[in-house]
C-alpha positions as a printed NumPy array, in Angstrom:
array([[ 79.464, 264.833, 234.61 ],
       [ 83.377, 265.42 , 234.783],
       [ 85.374, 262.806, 233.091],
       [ 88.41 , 262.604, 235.094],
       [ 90.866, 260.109, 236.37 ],
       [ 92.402, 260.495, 239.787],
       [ 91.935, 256.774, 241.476],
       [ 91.563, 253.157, 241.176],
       [ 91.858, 250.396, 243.278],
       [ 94.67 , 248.348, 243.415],
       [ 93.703, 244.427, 244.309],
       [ 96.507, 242.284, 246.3  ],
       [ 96.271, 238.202, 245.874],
       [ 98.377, 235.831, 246.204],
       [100.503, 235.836, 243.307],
       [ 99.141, 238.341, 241.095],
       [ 97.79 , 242.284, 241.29 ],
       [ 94.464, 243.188, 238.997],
       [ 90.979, 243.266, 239.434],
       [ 88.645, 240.937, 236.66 ],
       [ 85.759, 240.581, 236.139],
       [ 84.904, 238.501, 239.25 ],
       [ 85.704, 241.118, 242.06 ],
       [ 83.185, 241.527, 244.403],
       [ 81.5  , 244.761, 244.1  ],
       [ 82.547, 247.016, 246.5  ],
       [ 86.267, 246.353, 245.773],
       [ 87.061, 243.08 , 247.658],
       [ 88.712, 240.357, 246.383],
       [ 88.678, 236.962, 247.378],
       [ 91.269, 236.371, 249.928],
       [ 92.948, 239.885, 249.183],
       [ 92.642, 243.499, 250.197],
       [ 91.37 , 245.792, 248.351],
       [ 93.546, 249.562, 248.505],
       [ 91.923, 253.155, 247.105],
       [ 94.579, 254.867, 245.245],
       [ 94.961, 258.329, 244.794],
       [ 96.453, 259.753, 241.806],
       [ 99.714, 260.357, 242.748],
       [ 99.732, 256.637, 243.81 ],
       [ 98.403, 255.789, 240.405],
       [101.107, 257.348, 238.317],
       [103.345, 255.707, 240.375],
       [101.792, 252.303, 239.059],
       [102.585, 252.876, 235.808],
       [100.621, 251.122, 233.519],
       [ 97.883, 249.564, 235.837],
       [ 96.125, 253.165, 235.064],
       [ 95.867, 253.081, 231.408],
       [ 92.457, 251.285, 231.379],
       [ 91.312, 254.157, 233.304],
       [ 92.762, 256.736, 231.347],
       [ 91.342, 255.891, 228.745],
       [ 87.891, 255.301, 229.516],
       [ 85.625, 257.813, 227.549],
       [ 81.726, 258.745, 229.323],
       [ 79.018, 258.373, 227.684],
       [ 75.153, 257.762, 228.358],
       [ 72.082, 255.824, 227.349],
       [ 68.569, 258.052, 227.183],
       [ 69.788, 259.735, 229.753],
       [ 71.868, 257.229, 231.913],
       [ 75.289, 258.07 , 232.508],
       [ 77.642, 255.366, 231.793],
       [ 81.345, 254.516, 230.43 ],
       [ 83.074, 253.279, 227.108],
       [ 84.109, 249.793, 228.034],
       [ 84.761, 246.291, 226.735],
       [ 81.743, 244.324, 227.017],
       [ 83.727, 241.529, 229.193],
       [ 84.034, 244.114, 232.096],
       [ 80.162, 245.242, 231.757],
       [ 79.051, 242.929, 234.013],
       [ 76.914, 242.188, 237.532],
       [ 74.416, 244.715, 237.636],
       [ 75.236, 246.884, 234.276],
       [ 74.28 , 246.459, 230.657],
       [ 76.026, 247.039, 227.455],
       [ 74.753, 249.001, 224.913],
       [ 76.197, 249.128, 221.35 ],
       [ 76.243, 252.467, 218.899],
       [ 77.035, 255.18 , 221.408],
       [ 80.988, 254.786, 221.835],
       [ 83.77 , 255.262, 219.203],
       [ 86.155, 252.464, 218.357],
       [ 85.692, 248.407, 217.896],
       [ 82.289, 247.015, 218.45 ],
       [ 83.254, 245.301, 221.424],
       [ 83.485, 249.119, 223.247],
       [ 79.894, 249.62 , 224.136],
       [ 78.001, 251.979, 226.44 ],
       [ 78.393, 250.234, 230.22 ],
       [ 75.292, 251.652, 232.356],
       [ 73.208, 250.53 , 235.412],
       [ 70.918, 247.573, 234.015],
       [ 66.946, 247.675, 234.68 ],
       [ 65.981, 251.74 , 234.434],
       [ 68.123, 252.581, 231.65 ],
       [ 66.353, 254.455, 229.252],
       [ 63.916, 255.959, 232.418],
       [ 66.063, 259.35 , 232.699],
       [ 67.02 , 259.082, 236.292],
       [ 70.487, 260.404, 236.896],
       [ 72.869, 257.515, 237.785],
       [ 70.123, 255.259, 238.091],
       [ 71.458, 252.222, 240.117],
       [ 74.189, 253.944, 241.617],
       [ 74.371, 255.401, 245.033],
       [ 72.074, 257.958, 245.449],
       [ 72.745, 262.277, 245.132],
       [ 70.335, 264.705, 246.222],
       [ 71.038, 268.388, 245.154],
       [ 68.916, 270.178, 246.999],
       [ 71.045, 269.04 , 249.751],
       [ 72.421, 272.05 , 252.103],
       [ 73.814, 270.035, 255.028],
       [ 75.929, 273.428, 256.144],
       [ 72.655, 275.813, 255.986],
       [ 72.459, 277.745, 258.981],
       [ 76.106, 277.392, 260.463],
       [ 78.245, 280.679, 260.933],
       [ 81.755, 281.435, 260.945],
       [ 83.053, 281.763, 264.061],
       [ 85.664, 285.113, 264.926],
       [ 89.211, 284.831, 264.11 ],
       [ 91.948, 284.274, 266.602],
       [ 94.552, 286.116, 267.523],
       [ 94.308, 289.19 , 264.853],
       [ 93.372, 286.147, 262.228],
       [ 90.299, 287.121, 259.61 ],
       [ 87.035, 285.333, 260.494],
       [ 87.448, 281.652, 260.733],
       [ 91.442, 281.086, 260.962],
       [ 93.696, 280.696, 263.707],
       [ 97.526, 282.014, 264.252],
       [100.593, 279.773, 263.031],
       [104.032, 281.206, 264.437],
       [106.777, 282.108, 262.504],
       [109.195, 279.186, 261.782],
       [112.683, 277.86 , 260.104],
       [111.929, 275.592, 256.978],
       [114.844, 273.509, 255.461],
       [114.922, 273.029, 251.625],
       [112.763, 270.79 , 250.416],
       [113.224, 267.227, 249.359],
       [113.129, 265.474, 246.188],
       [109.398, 265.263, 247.255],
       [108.714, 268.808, 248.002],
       [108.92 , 267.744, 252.298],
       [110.399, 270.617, 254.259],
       [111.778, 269.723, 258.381],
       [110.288, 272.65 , 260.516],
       [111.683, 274.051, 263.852],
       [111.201, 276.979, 266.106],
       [113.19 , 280.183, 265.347],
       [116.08 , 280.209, 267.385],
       [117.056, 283.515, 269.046],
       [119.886, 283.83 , 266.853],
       [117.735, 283.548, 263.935],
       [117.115, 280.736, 261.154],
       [120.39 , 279.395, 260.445],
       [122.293, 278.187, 256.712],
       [120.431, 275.71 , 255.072],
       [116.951, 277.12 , 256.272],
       [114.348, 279.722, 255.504],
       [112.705, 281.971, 257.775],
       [108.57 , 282.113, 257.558],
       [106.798, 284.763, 258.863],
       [103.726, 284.159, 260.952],
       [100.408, 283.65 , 259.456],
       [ 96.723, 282.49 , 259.385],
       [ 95.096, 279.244, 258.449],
       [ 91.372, 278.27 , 258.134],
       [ 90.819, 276.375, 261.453],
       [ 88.936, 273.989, 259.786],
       [ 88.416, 272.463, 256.203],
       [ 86.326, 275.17 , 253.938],
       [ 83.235, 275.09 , 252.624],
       [ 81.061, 277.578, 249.846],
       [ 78.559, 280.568, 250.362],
       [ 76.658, 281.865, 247.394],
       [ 76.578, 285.872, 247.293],
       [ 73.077, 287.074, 245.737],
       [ 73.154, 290.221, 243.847],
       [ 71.584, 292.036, 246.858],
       [ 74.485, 290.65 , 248.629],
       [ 72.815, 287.895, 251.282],
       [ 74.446, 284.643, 251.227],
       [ 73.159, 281.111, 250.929],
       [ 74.878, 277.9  , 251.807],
       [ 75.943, 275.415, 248.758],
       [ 76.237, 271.799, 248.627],
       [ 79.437, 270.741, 249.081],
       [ 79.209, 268.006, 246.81 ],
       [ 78.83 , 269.402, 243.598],
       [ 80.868, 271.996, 242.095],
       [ 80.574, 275.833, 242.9  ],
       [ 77.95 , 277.251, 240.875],
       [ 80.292, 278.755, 237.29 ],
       [ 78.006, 281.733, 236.775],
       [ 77.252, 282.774, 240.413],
       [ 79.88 , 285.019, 242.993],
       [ 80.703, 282.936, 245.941],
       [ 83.464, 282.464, 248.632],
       [ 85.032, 280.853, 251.159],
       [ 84.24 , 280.019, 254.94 ],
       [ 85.844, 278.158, 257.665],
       [ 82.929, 276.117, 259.385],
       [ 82.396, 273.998, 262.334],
       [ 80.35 , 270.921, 261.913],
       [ 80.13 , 271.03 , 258.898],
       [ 80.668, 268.674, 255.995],
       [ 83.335, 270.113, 254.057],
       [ 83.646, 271.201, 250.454],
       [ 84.605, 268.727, 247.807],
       [ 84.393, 268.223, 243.938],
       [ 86.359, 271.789, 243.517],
       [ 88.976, 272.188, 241.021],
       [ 92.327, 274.115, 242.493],
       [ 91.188, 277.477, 240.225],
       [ 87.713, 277.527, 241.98 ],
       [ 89.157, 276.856, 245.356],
       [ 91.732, 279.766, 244.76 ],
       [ 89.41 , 281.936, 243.82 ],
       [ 86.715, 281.276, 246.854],
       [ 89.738, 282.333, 249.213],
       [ 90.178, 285.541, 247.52 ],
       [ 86.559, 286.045, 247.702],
       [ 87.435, 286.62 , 251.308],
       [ 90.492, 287.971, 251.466],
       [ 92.281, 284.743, 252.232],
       [ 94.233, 282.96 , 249.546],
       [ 95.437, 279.403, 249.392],
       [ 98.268, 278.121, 251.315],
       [101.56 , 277.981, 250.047],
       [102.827, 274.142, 250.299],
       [105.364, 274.898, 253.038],
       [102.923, 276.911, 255.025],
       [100.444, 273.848, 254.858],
       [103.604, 271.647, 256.104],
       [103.777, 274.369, 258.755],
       [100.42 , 273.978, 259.869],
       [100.433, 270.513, 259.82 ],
       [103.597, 269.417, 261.498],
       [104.108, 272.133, 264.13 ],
       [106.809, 273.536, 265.076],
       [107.588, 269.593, 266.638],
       [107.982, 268.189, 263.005],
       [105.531, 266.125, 263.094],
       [104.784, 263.381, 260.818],
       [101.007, 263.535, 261.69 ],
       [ 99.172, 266.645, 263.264],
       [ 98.899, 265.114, 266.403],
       [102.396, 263.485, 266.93 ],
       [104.692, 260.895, 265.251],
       [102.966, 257.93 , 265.667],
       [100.275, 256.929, 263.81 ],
       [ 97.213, 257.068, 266.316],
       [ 94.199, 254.771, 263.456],
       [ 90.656, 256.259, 263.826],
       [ 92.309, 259.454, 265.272],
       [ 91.245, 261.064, 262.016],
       [ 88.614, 260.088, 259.519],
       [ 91.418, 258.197, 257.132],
       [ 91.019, 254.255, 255.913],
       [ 91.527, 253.046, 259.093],
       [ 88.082, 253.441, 259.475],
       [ 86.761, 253.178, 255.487],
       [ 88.585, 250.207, 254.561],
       [ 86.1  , 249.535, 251.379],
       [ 87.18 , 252.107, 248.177],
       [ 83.864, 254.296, 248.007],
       [ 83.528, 254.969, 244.162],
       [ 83.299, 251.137, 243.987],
       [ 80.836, 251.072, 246.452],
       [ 78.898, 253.51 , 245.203],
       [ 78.938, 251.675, 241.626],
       [ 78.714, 248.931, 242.718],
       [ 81.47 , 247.656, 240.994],
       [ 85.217, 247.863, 240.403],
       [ 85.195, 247.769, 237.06 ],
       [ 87.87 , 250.43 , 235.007],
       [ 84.547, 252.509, 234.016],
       [ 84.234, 254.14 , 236.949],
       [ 87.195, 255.927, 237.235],
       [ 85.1  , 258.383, 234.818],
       [ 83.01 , 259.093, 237.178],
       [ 84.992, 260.23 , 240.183],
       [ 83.019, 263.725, 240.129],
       [ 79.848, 261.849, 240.509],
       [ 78.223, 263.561, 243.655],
       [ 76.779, 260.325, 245.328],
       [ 80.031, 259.203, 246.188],
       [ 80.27 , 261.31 , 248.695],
       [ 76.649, 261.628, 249.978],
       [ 77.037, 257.569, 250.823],
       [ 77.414, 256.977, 254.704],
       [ 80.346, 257.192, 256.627],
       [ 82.473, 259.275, 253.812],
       [ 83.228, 262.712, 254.921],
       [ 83.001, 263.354, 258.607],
       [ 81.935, 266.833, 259.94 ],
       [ 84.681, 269.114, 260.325],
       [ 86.36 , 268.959, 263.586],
       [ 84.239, 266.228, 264.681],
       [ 87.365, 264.067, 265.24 ],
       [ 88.515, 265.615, 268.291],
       [ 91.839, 263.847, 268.085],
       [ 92.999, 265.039, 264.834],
       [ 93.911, 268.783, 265.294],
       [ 97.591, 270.243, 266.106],
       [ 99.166, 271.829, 268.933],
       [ 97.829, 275.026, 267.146],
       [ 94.158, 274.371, 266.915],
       [ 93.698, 273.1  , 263.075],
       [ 91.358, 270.535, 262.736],
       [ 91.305, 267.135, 260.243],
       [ 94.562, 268.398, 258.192],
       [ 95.152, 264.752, 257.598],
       [ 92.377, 262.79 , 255.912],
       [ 88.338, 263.48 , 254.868],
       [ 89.39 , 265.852, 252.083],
       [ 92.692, 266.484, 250.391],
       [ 93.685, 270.139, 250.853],
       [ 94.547, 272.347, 247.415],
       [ 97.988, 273.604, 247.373],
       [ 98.871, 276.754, 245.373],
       [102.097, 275.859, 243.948],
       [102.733, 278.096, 240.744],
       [104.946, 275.745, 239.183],
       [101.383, 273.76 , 238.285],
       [100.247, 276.665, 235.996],
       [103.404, 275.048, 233.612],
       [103.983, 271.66 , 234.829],
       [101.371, 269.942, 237.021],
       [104.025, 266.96 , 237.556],
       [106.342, 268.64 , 239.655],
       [104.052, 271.582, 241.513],
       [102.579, 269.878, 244.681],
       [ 98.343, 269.699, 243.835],
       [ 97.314, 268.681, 247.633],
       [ 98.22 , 267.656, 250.788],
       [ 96.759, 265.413, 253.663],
       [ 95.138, 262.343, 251.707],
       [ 91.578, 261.752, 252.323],
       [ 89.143, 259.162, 253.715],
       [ 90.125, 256.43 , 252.103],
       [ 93.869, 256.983, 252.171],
       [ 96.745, 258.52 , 254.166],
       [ 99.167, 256.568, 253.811],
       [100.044, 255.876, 249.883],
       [101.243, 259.048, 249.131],
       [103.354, 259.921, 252.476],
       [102.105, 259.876, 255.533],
       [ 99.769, 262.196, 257.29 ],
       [101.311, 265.598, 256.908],
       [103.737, 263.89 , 254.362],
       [101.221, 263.244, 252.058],
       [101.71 , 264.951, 249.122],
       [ 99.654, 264.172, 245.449],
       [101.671, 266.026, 242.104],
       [100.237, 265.077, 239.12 ],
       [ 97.409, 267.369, 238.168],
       [ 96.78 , 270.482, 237.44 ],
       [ 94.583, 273.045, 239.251],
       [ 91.331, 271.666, 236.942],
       [ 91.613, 268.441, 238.632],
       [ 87.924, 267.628, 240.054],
       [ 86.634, 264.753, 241.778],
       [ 84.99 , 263.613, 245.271],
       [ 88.596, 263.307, 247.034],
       [ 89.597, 267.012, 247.021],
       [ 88.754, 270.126, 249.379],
       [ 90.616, 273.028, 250.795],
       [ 91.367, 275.437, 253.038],
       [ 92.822, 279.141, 252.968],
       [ 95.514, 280.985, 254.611],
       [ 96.265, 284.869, 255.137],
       [ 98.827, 286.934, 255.973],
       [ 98.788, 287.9  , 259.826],
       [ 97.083, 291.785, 259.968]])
């Protein structure tokens, strides 16, 4: 189990922000709305994330659990004393009735890892002179970016790209989100779950599939490496602008107004999923954002390209929402609060960070793993 912190949820009432002990599991609050934060809207609230920050994992004969104060152990979790460091009111926060039984998680939504929901699907040719499983972007002008790393796009006039502007070749872009194949010493390939993390002592790489459910829990380093795998790579943060906003300028892949259930975004997962997975909202659980039921709950991830409204001009399917998208920016190999991590948002958000294509998370580095964040790969046109 990854210890991480990417999200929490941020509760609205009248006249004050926080969640207590008394939120309803699931992340509601009484006569409030309950938001999912990603981490780049975390950092922007400041101290609201130091609770989760600081929140150290730990485990009870075999339960996995949390370092919190006993006041937020409540509902259906148990404190247990002598497995945290610090005061004595920091105690071991775990599901309450099978702890000490050895199940993983027990109480929490369930994971099954034998699950290969992708077995059997196959890449489909490549388009236009793409590799296997990508589709053609044309060549385009980029203005500088922002102070939020947000380039405008436009055609290539005849006279060329003009001062102010950068020219970008043409290239490719996996058609849809990616998921993992396992290569066997003989060389056959087997499909992995795409809701635990690639497999550290096995070979495996990248496809671009069709109905499937896409890859998440995959740190920036593995992702970059499946793509090579294939002789893709990752996609520069102006080509995944590019991709995403057409050569229109989009602010979402389909146009500029926002279209709700167009793509699998919290228009239609209002409720923050770790929460409901847990159970609770309590800071804990911000520890366990790798945890791979949070995913395998109901209506989470939808199948890639299963939202038939949510593709561009081009052909790329769910670039906004489901999964964040992995950006390789090198400036996060020095300082992961100024390279761009992802793009897109996910499920539960679209909006906090930027909209649709504008969506842009910088405050991890390539490690970063949790149930939010997938990819896809580019290539240079052949």
């Amino acid at each position: 189990m990854h210890a991480r912190s990417l999200a929490f949820v941020l509760l609205v009432t009248t006249g004050c922000a926080g969640a207590g002990p008394g939120t309803e599991a699931g992340g509601a609050a009484p006569d409030g709305d309950a938001i999912a934060l990603d981490a780049g809207a975390a950092a922007d609230a400041g101290d609201a994330t130091s609770d989760a920050d600081a929140t150290t994992a730990c485990s009870v004969n075999g339960v996995a659990g949390a370092c919190v104060d006993v006041s937020t152990c409540t509902g259906a979790y148990v404190a247990t004393p002598g497995h945290c460091p610090g005061p004595t009111n920091i105690q071991c926060c775990t599901p309450e009735g099978d702890a000490g039984a050895g199940v993983d998680a027990s109480g929490w939504c369930p994971t099954d890892p034998t699950a290969r929901p992708n077995a059997g699907l196959l890449e489909s040719p490549g388009v236009g002179g793409c590799p296997s499983g990508m589709v053609p972007i044309a060549a385009y002008c980029a203005s500088a970016p922002d102070g939020r790393n947000d380039v405008d796009i436009s055609p290539v006039p005849q006279a060329g790209c003009g001062a102010g502007t950068t020219s970008g070749v043409a290239f490719c872009i996996d058609q849809y989100e990616a998921e993992i194949m396992v290569i066997a010493a003989d060389g056959t390939e087997s499909s992995w779950s795409p809701y635990y993390e690639p497999p550290a002592t096995d070979t495996y790489r990248a496809v671009s599939l069709r109905g499937a459910v896409p890859q998440a829990y995959i740190s920036g380093y593995d992702a970059k490496r499946a793509c090579e795998a294939s002789g893709k790579r990752l996609c520069s943060d102006v080509e995944w602008q590019r991709a995403c906003r057409g050569l229109a300028d989009n602010v979402y892949p389909y146009g500029n107004t926002r279209l709700n259930g167009a793509c699998n975004d919290e228009s239609l997962h209002p409720i923050y999923s770790p929460a409901e997975c847990f159970g609770t909202d309590a800071s804990w659980i911000y520890s366990q954002i790798a945890y791979p039921g949070i995913d395998q709950q109901p209506n989470t991830l939808t199948k890639t390209g299963s939202m038939p409204e949510c593709v561009t001009a081009e052909g790329v399917y769910d670039l906004m929402g489901n999964v964040h998208d992995w950006i390789y920016d090198p400036r996060n190999l020095t300082d992961p609060s100024v390279g761009v991590d992802f793009r897109g948002g996910y499920y539960n958000d679209t909006k906090l960070n930027g909209n649709g294509c504008l969506y842009n998370t910088d405050v991890h580095s390539l490690a970063q793993v949790d149930y939010s964040v997938g990819f896809r790969c580019c290539a240079d046109m052949p």
